[in-house]
NUFI-897614 format. One record per atom (N, C-alpha, C): residue in one letter; x, z, y. Coordinates in pm, whole numbers, padded with zeros to 5 digits, always signed. Each point is the difference from the previous one (the first is absolute). Layout:
AXZY
...
This chain:
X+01980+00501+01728
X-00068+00110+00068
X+00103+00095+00059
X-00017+00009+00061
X+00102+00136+00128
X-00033+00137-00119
X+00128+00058+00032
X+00035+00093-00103
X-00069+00118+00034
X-00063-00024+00166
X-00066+00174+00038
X-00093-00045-00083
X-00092-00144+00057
X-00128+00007+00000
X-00029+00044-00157
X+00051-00040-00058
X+00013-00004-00185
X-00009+00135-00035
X+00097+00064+00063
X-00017+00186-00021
X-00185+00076+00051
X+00008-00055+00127
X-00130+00073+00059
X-00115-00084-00102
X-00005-00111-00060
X-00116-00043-00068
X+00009+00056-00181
X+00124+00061-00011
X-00009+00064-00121
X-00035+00121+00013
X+00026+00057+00074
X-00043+00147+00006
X-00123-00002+00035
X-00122-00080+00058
X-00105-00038+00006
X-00075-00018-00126
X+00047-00106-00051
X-00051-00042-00121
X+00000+00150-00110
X+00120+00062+00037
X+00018+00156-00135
X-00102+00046+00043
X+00004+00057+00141
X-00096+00122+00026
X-00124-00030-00031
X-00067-00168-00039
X-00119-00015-00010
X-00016+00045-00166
X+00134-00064-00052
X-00030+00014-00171
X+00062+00110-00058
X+00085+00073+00066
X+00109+00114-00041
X-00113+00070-00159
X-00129+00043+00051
X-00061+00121-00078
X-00042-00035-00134
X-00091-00166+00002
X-00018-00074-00131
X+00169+00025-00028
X+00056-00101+00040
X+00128-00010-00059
X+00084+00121-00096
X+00019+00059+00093
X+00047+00122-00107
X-00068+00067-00077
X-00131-00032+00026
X-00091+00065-00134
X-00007-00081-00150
X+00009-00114+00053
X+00052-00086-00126
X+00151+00031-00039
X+00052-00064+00062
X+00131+00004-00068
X+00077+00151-00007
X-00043+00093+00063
X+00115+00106-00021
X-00076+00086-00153
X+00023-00057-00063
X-00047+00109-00120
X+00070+00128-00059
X-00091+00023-00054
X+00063+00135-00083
X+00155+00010-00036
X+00015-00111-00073
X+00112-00037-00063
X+00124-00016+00082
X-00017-00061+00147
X+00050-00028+00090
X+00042+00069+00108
X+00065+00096-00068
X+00037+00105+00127
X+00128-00026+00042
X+00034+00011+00117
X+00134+00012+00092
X+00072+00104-00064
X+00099-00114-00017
X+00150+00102-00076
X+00021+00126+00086
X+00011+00058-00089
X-00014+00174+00032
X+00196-00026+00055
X+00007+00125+00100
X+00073+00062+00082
X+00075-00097+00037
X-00116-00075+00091
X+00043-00072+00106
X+00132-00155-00005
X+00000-00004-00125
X+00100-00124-00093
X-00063-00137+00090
X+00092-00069+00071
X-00001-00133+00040
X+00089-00096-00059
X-00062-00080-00084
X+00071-00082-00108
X+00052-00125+00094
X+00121-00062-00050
X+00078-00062+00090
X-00166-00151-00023
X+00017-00096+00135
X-00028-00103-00006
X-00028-00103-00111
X+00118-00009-00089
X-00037-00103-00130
X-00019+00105-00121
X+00015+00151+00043
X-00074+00075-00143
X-00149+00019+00034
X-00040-00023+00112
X-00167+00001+00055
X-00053-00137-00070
X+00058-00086+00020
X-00049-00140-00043
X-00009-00044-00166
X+00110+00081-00097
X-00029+00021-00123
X-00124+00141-00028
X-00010+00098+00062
X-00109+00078-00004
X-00131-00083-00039
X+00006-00078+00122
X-00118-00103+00023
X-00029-00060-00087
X+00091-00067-00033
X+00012-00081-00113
X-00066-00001-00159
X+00024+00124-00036
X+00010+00097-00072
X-00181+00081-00032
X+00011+00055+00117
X-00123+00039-00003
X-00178-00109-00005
X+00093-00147+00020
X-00147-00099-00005
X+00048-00100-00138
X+00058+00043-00127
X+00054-00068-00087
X-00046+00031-00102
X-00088-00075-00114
X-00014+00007-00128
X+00098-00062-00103
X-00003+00118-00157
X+00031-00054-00098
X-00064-00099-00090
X-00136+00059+00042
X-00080-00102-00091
X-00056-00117+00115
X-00069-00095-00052
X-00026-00172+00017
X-00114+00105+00084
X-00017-00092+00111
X-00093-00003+00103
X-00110-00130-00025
X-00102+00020+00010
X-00157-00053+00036
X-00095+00087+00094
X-00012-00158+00123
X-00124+00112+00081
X-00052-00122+00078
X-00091+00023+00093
X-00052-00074+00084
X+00000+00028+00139
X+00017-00096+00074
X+00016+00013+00151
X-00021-00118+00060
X-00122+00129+00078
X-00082-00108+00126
X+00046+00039+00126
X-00035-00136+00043
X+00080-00037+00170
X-00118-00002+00063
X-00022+00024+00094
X-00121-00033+00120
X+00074-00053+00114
X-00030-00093+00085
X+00077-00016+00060
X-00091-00005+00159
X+00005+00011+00119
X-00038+00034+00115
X+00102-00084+00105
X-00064-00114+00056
X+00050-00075+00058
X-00036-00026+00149
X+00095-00042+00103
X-00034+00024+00130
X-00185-00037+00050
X-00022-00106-00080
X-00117-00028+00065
X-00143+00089-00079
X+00100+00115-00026
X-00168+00082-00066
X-00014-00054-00177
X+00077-00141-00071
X-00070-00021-00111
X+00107+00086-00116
X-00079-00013-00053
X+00077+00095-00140
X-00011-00062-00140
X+00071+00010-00084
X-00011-00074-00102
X+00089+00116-00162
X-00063-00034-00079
X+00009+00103-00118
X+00140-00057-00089
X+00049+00032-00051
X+00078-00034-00121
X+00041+00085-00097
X+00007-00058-00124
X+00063+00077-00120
X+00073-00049-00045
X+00092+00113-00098
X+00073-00076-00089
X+00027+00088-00088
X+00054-00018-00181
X+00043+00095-00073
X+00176-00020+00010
X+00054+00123-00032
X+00111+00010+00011
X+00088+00098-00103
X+00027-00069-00085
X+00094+00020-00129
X+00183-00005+00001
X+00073+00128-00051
X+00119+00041+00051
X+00087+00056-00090
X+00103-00050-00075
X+00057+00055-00072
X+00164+00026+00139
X+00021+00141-00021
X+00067+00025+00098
X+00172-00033-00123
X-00032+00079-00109
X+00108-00008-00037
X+00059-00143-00026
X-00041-00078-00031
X+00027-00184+00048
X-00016-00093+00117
X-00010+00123+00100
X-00097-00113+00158
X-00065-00106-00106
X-00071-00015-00053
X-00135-00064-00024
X-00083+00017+00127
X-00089-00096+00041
X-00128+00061+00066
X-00087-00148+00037
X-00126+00036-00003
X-00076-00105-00041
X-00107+00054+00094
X-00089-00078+00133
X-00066-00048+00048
X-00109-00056-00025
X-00104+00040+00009
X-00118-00104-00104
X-00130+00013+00118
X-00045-00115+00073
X-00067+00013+00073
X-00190-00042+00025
X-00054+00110+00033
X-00132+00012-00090
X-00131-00042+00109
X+00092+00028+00156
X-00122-00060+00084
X+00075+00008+00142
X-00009-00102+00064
X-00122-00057+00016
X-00030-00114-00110
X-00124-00046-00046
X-00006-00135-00068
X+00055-00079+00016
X+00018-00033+00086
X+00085-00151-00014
X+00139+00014+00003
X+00097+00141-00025
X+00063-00016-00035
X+00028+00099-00142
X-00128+00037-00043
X+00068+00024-00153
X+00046-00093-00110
X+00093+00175-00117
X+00021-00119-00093
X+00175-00086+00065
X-00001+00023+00134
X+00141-00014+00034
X+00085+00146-00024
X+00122-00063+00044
X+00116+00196-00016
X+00129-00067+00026
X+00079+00138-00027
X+00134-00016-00005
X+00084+00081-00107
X+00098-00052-00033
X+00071+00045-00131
X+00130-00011+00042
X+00065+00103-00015
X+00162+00031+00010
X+00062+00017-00130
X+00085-00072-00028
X+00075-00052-00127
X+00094+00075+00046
X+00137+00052-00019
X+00131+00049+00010
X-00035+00038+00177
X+00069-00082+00086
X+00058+00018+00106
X-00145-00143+00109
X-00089-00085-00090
X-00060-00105+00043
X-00106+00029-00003
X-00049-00032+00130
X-00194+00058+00023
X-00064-00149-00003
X-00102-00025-00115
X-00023-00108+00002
X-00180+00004+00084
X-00023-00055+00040
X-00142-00026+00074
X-00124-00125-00107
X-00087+00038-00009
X-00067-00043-00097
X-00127-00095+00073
X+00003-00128+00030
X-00154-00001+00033
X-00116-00057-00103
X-00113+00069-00004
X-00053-00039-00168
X-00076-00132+00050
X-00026-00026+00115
X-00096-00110+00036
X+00059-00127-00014
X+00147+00026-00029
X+00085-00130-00026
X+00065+00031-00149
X+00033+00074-00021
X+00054+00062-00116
X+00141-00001+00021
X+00067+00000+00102
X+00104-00017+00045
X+00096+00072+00065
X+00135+00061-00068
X+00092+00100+00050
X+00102-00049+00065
X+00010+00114+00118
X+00123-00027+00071
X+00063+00107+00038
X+00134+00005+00018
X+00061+00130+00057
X+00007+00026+00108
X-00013+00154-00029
X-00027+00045+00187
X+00094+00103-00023
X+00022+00052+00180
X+00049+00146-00002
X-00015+00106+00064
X+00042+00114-00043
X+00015+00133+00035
X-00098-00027+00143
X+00101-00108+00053
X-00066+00028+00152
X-00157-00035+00047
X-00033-00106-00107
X-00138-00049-00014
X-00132+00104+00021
X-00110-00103+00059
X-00108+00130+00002
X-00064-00026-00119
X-00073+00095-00050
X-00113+00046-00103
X-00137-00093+00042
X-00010-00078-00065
X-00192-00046+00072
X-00037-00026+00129
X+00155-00046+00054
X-00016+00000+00152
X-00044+00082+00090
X+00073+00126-00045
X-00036+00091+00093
X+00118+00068+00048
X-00004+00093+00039
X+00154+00057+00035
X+00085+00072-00068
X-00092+00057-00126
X+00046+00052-00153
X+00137-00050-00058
X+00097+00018-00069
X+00072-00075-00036
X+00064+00117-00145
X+00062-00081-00083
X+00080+00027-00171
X+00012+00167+00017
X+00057+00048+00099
X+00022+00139+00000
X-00096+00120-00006
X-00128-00101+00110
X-00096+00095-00003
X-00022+00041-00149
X+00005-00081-00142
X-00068+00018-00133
X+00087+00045-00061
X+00105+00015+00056
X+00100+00039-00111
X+00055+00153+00047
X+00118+00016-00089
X+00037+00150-00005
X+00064+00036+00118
X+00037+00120+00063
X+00096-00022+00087
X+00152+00005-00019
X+00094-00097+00078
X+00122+00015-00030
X+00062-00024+00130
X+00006+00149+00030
X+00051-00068+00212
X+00115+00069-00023
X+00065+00080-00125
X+00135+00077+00013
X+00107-00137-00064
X-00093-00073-00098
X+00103-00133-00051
X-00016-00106+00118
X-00128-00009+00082
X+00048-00129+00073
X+00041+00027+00140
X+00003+00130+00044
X+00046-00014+00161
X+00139+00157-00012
X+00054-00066+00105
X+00050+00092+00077
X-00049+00075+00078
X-00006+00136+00047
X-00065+00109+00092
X+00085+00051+00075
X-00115+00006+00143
X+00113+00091+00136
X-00055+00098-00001
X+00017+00093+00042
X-00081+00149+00017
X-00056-00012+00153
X-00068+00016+00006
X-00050-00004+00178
X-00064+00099+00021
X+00040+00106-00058
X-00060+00132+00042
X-00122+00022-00007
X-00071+00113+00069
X-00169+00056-00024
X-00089-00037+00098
X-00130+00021+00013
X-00092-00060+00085
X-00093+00081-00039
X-00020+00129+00106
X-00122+00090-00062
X-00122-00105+00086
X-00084+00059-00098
X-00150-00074+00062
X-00109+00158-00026
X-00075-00014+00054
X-00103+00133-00039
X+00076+00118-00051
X+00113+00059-00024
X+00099+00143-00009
X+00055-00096-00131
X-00021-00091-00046
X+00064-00041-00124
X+00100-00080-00027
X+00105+00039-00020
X+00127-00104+00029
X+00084-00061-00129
X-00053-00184+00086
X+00011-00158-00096
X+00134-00011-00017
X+00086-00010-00185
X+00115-00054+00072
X-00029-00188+00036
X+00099-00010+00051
X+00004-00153+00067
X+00124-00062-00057
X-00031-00134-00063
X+00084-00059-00065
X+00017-00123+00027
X+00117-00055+00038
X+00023-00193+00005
X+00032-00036-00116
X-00005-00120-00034
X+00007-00088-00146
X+00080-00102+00077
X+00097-00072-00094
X+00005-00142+00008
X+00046-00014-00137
X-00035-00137-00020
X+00000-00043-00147
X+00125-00048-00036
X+00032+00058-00087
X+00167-00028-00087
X+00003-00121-00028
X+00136-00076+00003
X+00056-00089-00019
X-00037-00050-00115
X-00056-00127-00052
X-00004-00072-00088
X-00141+00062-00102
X-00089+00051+00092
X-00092+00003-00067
X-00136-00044+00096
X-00136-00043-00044
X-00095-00047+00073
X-00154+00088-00016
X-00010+00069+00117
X-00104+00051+00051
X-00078-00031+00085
X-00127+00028-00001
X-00115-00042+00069
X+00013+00020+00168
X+00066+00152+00033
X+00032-00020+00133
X+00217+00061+00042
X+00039-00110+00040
X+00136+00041+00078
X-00004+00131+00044
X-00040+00053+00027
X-00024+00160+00053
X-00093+00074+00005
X+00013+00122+00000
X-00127+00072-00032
X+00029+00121+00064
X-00108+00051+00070
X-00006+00167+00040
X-00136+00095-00063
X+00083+00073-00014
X-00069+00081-00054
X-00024+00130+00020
X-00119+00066+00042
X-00028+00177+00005
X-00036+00039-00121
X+00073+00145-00016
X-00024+00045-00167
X-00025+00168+00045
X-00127+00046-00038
X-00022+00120+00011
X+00059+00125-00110
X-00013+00121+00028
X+00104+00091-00056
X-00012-00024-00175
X-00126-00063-00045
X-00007-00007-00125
X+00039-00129-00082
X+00112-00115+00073
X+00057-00064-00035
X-00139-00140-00035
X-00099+00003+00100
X-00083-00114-00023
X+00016-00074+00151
X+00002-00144-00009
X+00050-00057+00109
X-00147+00008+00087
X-00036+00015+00077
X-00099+00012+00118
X-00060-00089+00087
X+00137-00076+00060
X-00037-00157+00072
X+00103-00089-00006
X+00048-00108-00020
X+00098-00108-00047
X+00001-00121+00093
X+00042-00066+00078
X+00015-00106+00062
X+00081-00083-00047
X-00012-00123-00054
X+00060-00056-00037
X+00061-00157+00101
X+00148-00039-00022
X+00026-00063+00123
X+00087-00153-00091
X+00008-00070+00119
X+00067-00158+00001
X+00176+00062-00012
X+00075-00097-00090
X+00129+00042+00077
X+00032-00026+00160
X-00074-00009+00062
X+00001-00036+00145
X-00054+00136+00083
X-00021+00107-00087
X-00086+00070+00046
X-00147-00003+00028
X-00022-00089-00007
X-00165-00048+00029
X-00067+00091-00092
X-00109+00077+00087
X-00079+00069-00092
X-00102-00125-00087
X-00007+00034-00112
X-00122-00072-00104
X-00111+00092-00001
X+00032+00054-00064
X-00148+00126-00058
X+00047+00162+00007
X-00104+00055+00046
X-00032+00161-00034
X-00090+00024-00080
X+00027+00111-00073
X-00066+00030-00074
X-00019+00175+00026
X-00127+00044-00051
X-00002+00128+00003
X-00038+00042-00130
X+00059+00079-00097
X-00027+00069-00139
X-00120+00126-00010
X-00112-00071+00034
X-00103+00123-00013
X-00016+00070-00054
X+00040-00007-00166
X-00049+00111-00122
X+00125-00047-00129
X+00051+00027-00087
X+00036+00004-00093
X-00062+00044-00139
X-00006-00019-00130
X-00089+00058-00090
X+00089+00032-00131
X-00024+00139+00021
X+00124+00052-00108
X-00060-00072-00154
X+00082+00003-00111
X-00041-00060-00097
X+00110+00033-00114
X-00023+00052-00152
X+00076+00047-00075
X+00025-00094-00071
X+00149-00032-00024
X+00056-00085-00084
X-00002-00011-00170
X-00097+00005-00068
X+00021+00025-00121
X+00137-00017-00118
X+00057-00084+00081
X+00166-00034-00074
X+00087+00102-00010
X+00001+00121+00145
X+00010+00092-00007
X+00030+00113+00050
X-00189+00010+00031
X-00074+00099+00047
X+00036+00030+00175
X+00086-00034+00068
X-00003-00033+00140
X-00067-00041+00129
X-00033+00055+00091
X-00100-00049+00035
X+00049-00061+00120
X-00033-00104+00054
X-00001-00126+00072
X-00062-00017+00122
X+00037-00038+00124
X-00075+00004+00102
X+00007-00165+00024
X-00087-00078-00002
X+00031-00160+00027
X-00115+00024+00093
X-00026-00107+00114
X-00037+00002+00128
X-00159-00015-00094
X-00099+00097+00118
X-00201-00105-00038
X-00054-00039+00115
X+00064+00045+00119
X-00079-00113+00147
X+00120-00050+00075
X+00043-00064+00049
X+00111-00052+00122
X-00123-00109+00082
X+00037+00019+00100
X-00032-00085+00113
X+00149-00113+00054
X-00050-00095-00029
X+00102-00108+00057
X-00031-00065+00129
X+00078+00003+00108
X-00022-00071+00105
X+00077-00108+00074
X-00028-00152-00035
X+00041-00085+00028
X+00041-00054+00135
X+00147+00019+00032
X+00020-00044+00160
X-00052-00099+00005
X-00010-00149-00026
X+00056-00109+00056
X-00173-00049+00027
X-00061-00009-00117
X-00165+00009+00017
X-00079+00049+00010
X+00026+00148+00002
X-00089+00133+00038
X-00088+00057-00046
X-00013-00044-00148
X-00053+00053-00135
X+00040+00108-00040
X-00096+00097-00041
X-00009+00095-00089
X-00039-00003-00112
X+00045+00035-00066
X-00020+00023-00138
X+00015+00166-00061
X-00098+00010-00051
X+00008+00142-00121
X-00015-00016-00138
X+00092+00081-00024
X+00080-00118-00168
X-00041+00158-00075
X-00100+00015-00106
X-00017+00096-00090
X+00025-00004-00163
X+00087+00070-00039
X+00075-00028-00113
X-00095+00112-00113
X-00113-00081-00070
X-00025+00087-00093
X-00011-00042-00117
X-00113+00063-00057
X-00033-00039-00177
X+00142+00036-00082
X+00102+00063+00019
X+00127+00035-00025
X+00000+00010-00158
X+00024-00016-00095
X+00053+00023-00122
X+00166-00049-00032
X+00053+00140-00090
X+00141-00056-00039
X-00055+00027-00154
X+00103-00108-00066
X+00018+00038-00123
X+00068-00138-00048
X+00006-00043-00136
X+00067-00117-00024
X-00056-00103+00023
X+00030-00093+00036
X-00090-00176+00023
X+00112-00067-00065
X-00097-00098-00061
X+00057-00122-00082
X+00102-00085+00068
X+00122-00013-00067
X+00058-00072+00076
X-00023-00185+00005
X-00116-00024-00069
X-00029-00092+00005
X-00116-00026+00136
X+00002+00077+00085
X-00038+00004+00158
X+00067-00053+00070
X+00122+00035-00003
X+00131-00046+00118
X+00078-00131-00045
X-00149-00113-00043
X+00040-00142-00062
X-00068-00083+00126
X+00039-00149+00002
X-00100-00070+00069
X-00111-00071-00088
X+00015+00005-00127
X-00091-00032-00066
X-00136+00074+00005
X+00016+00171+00021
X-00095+00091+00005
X-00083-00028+00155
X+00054+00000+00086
X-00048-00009+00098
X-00078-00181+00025
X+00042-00102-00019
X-00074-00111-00017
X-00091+00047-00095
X-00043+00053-00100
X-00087+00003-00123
X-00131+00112+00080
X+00043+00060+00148
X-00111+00080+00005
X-00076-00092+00101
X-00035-00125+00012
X-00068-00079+00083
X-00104-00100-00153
X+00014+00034-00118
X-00008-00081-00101
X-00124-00011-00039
């Protein structure tokens, strides 16, 4: 995509969502660092980081809708279980029917893919989609864009009097992420806004827009948490939309006898 046209269709897209948007995500809690403090590039990206991170084990549910060029739409779920302090994270997929009862399970550093209709595992990765959609390992998991990329500063981009910083990514050496590059707008309260994610070729893949965030207190301790509750994903290549809603949220301890493949085959039983 031409780099104007990309600018004039973002500032389009803000001015339509700017008002939801910041009514979700800019919370109370979330105020712009007082007297005017602009944190360098990779201390914005641990902010980030930081601010969407639990101590305690994550359980929640998240449905996909998905909106496809020819008008049809189609539903999906899945549960999604997260021990951050072990990258544990476990996938458990609840609909459509014919594909529940499947998932995915990340062992150490290995995302294994589950299909229950065969009973049969295979490894996948990072880069893989979710249920065949445009979803992929990162969307479910924690964020870590200060450990896996490098950042350029690309300066501000007011939209409506409110000014985005603007950030390039590329992904550090010897590690594997879902996209080679990433841009990102991050409003004054350190929540990312809109994200494009790209090919190492540059090729745009997907945009996304971060509609709402949902603060949430950490009981491990007492912190409170902003992890994303609407994003809109928008698929270059097939022209799918998707709106990915992250709820039913509970933290607290989960068995670590979850983040087995035995557990996950046994829920088709």
């Amino acid at each position: 995509m031409h780099p104007l046209a990309s600018t004039r269709r973002f500032v389009a897209v803000l001015a339509v969502l700017l008002p939801p948007l910041l009514a979700g995500a800019a919370d109370k809690a979330a105020k712009p660092v007082a007297g005017g403090e602009k944190p360098s590039a990779q201390e914005l990206l641990r902010r980030i980081d930081e601010r969407m991170s639990f101590k305690s084990d994550y359980k929640g549910t998240v449905r996909l809708r998905e909106l496809r060029k020819d008008g049809t739409e189609q539903l999906m779920e899945v549960q999604v279980y997260r021990r951050d302090t072990s990258r544990d994270l476990l996938i458990y997929v609840t609909n459509p029917k014919h594909l529940a009862g499947s998932g995915y399970l990340r062992i150490g550093r290995n995302l294994w893919e589950y299909e229950s209709s065969t009973g049969q595992w295979q490894r996948t990765t990072q880069r893989g989609n979710i249920i065949n959609t445009v979803a992929c390992e990162e969307d479910f998991d924690r964020s870590r864009l200060a450990e896996n990329y490098d950042v350029k500063d690309e300066g501000e981009e007011v939209v409506n009097g409110t000014a985005f910083r603007k950030l390039h990514l590329t992904m550090k050496s010897g590690v594997e992420v879902s996209f080679d590059q990433l841009r990102l707008w991050v409003d004054p309260g350190f929540n990312i806004v809109k994200r494009i994610g790209y090919a190492s070729s540059g090729r745009v893949l997907r945009t996304d827009i971060i509609r709402s965030y949902q603060p949430i207190k950490d009981p491990a301790d007492g912190k409170v948490a902003y992890p994303y509750k609407e994003v809109v994903e928008s698929e270059e290549t097939g022209g799918s939309q998707f709106t990915v809603r992250y709820d039913d949220v509970v933290l607290g301890r989960l068995s670590p006898n979850i983040f087995t493949k035995t557990w996950l085959e046994g829920r088709v039983r």
